[in-house]
N, C-alpha and C positions, 0 to 999 in steps of 0.2 A: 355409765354402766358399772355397778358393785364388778370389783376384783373377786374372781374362784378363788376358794380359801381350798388349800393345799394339806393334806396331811402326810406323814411318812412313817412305814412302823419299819424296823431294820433300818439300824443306822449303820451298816457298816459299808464297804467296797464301793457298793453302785448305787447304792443312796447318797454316798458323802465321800469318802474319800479318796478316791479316784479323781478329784479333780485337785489335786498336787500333782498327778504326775505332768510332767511338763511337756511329754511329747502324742498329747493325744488331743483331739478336737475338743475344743470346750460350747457349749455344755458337752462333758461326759460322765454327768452323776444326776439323778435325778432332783436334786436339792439345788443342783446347778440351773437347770432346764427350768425350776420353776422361778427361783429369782434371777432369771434373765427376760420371764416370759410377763409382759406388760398389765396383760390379762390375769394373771394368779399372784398370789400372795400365797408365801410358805405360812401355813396358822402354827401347825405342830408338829413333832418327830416325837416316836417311841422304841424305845427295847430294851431287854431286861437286863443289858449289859450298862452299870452305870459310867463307864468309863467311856463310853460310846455314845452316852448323854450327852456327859461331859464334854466332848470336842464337838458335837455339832451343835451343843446351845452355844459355845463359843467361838466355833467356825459363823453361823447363821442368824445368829439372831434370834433365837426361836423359841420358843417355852419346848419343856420335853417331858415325857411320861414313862412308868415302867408299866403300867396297867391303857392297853389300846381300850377296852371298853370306856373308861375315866375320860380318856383322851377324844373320843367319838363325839361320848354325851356332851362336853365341856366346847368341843369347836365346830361341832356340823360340819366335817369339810364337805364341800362336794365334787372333790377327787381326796381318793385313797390309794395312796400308791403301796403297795406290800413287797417288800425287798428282803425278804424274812429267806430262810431254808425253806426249799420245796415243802419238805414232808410238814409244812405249817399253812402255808397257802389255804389249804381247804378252808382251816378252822376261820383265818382272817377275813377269808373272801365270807362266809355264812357270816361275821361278826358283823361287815360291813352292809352286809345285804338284810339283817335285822335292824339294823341304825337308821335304815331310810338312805346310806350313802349313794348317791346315782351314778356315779362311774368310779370304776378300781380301773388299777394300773397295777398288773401284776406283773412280777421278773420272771423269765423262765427257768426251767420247764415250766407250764404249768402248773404239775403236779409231782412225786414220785412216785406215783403209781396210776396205770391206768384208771383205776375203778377212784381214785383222788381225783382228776382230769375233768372224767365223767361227771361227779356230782357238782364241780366247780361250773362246767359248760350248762350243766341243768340249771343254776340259779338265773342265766339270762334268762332264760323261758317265760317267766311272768312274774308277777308281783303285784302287791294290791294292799287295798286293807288298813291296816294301822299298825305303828311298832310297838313297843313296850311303851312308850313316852306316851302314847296316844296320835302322836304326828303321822299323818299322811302318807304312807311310801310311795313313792316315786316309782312308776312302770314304765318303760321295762328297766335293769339294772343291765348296764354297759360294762362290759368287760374290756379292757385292752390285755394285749399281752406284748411282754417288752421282748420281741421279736424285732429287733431293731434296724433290720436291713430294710425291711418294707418301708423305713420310713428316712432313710439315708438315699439323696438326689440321686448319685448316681446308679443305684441300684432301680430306681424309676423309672429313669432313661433306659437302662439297659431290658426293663421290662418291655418297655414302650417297644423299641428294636423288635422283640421276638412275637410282641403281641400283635402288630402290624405288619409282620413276613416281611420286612425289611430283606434279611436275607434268605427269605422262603422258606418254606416248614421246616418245623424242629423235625431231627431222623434221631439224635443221641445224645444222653447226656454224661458228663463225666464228671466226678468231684474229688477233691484230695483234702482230708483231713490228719493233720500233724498238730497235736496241742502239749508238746513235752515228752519229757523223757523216762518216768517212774509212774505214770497212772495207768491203771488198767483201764483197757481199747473200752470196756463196758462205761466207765465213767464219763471217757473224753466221748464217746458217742452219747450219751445222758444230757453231760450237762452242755459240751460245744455243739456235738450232733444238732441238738436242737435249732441252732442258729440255720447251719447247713441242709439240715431238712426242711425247713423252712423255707431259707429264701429258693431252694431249688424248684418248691410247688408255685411260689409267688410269682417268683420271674417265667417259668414256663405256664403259669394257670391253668395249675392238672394239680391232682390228687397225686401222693408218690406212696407205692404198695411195693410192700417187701414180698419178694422171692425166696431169695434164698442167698445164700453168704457161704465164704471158705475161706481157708489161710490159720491166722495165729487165731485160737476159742480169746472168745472177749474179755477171760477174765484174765491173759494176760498183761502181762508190762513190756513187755519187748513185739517186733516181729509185726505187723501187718494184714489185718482182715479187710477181706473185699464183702460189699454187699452188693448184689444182683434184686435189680428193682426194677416198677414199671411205671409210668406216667400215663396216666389216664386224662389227657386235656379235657377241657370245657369249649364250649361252640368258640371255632375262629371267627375272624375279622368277618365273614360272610354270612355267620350263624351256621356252617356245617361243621357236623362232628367230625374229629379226625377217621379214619375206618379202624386205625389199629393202636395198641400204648407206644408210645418212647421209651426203648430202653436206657433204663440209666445205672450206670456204676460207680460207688462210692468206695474210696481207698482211704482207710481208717488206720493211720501207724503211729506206734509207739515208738519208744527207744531214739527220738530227734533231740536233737538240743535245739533245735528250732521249729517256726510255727508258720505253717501254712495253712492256709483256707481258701480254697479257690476249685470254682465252677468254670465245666465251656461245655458249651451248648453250639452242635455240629448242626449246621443248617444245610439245605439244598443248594446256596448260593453264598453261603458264607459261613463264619465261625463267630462266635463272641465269647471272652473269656473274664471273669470279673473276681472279684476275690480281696482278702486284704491286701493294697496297695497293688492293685491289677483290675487294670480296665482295658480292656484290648477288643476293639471291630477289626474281623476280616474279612473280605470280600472275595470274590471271584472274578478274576480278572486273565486275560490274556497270559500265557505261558512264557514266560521270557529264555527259558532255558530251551524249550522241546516246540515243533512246530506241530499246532492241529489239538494243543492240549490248552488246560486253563487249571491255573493253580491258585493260592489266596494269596493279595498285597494287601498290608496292614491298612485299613481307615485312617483319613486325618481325624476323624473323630476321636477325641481324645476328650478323658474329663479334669478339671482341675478347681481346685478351692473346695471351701467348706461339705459338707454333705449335707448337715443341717439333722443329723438322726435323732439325737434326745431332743433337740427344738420343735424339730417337727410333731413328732410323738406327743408330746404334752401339749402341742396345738392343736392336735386331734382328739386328745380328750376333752381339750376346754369347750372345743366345738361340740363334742357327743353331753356336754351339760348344757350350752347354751340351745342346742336342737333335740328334745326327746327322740325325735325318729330318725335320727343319725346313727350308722352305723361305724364304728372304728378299723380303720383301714388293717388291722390286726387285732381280729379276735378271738375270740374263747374261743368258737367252732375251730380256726385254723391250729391255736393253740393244744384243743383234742386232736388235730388229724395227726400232729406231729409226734403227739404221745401213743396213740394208737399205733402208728408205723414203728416210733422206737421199741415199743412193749414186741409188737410182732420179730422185731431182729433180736432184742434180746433172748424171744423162747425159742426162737428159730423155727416158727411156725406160720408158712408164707399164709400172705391175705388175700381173702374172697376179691374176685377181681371187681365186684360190681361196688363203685363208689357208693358211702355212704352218705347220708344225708349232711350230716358236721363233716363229709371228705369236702362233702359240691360245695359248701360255704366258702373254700378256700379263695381270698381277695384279689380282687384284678385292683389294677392303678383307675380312679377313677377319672 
């Protein structure tokens, strides 16, 4: 079987150089992820920085380009990975979607702006016809979005847990985001938000609709905004609807010299809590202090070793080129829902309760 030929435009942080640092899972850069992956072959890198060329045709091996059109016509990848700045996204994802390319791998957000999001989630929708070359395009065009918890193990498991009532229905959710000490709340919800709104829809599989928010306005650098939100699940383990949303709240603060990200999801019979370097089941068990009551004893469940997240990731794209009618465990739809929610908290304008169509898309474990 011919090796996926690989391309990459944005050579910088999460395309490449992030795999120096020495205390993060490797692969942690998507240049990482593809020459470790048996299946692809890196063909080419682009950006208009030449300096940034320069160390990944010498980090990689790899021919490199200032012009991604040049770069497209010259290698056919058939993955496009685009690790560019949001507010370029659009333009890449339409470059690639004229080339006949059949799956991108986008970094989030998606976009920086909703109505960007929007026309990016529209180019799945069909394809047909011929390119400029005259070559055949490829239907439908596969979107990934590098939403990367969806595809990190223990983030699986712990879907698995809530999806199967393990500890009996979700009642609540909670979340704490701390990304530094000098960026305004509006940013670290933009560009980290994303991560956290995301896996909070993935692992409960529900839609998450803004309400409404208080505390420090988001264009602070200091101080603490709360978001008030709703979860709208999708049919449980039974196929019945839940009757009513989960409320969830998200604690957004500035002014930390340190970084936290961490989810727990309050069940009927237990708690589970997951987050960077936090994986914690609790159960329900016998009261040891008070007679006639029942409190939570921590699970031996416990997770340990790799997660497998950018491996994974680039194994589900090779799969969405090797199967046309495969869909990627994080797509464009889930990619919108997150930008839709963020757009809603940044104008502070709560959202229509009834899911939309790209909300319902949002991916279960399969």
């Amino acid at each position: 079987m011919n090796r996926i030929p690989v391309a990459i435009v944005g050579l910088g942080r999460i395309a490449s150089l992030l795999e120096d640092d020495s205390r993060r899972e490797k692969p942690c850069t998507h240049a990482g992820a593809v020459t470790a992956n048996k299946d692809c072959v890196l063909a080419a890198g682009c950006d208009t920085d030449e300096e940034r060329r320069r160390l990944f045709a010498v980090r990689w091996q790899a021919p490199v380009y200032a012009d991604a059109l040049r770069m497209l016509r010259e290698h056919k990848p058939e993955i496009l990975i685009i690790a560019t700045h949001p507010d370029s996204h659009e333009r890449y994802c339409r470059l690639a979607y004229t080339q006949g390319t059949p799956v991108l791998i986008c970094e989030k957000p998606l976009s920086n702006t909703l109505a960007g999001a929007r026309k990016i989630a529209a180019l799945t929708q069909g394809r047909g016809g011929s390119g400029p070359s005259g070559r055949a395009l490829p239907s439908p065009l596969r979107i990934l979005v590098n939403h990367e918890r969806r595809y990190a193990a223990d983030y699986m498991r712990a879907a698995e847990i809530l999806r199967t009532r393990r500890l009996g229905p979700l009642l609540s959710v909670r979340a704490v985001l701390y990304m530094g000490r000098a960026r305004p709340l509006i940013d670290v919800l933009w560009h980290d938000g994303t991560h956290l709104a995301d896996a909070i829809m993935f692992l409960a599989g529900a839609v998450l609709r803004h309400k409404g928010r208080w505390g420090s306005p988001l264009g602070s650098k200091e101080g603490t905004a709360y978001l008030e939100g709703l979860l709208y699940p999708a049919a449980g383990p039974e196929g019945e609807k839940q009757s009513s949303p989960v409320p969830c709240l998200i604690e957004a603060g500035a002014w930390r010299d340190h970084l936290v990200f961490e989810m727990e999801f309050s069940c009927g019979r237990g708690r589970l809590r997951i987050g960077n370097g936090v994986y914690e089941v609790w159960e329900s068990a016998e009261c040891p202090y008070a007679e006639g009551f029942r409190s939570l004893a921590r699970s031996p469940d416990r997770f340990r070793g790799s997660t497998g997240y950018f491996a994974n990731m680039l194994a589900d794209a090779a799969a969405c080129v090797r199967d046309s009618g495969r869909q990627p465990r994080s797509a464009a739809a889930d990619g919108l829902r997150v930008i839709e929610y963020l757009n809603a908290v940044k104008i502070g304008k709560p959202e229509n309760p009834a899911p939309s169509p790209a909300g319902n898309a949002t991916s279960r474990v399969n």
